[in-house]
N, C-alpha and C positions, 0 to 999 in steps of 0.2 A: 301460698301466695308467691310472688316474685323474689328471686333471687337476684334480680337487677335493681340499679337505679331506676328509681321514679322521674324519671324525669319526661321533657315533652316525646322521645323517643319508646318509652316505655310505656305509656299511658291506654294506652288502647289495648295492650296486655293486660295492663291494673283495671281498668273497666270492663273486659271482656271478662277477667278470673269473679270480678264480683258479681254480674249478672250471672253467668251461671251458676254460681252459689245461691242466687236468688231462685232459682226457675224451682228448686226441690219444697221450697219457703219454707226453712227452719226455724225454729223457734230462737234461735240466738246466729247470730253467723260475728264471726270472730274474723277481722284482719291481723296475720299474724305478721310482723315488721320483725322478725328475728333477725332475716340477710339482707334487709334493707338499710343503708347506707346514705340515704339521700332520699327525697321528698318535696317537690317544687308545690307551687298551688295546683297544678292541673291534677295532681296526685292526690291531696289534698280535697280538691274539688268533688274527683272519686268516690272517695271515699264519703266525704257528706252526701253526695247523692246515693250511693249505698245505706246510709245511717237510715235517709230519709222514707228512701223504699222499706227498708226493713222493719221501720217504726209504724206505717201506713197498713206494715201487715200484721200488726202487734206482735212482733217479736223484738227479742234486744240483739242490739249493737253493742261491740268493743273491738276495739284496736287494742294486742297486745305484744310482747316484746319491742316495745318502740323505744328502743336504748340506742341509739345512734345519734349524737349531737344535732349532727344537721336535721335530722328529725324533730328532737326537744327543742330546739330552737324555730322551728317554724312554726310549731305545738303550740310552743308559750308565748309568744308573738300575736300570731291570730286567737289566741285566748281558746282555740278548740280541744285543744287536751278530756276538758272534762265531758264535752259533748260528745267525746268518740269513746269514752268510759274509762279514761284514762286516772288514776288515781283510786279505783273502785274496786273494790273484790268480788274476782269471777265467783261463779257458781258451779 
């Protein structure tokens, strides 16, 4: 995934890496936030339309290494943390 900020400059990078993540349709596709730093709603936005595709294909969604404040605080704000499987153990 990106080693940049999410943010409105970066965003078409973040949708363009999870679409084609999509095109192979894996059974789990994993957003990894390890060198992410930052996370606005358009990024956000992303990634629930990734959730959403990927569920439609029956497979699982998570977002993982999301340790960056600004991150955990957009997370627990919009209350999306546990929709993007955050709190849950991988498989």
């Amino acid at each position: 995934m990106s080693r940049a900020r999410h943010d409105l400059t970066a965003i078409s990078f973040l949708q363009g890496a999870l679409d084609d993540a999509l095109i192979s349709r894996p059974r789990r596709l994993e957003a990894d936030f390890a060198h992410v730093t930052f996370c606005d709603c358009s990024g956000l936005n992303a990634l629930l339309k990734a959730r959403t595709a990927v569920l439609q294909a029956d497979a699982a969604f998570a977002l993982v290494h999301a340790d960056a404040p600004a991150v955990i605080r957009l997370l627990g704000i919009t209350g999306t943390g546990p929709l993007l499987g955050l709190g849950r153990a991988t498989a």
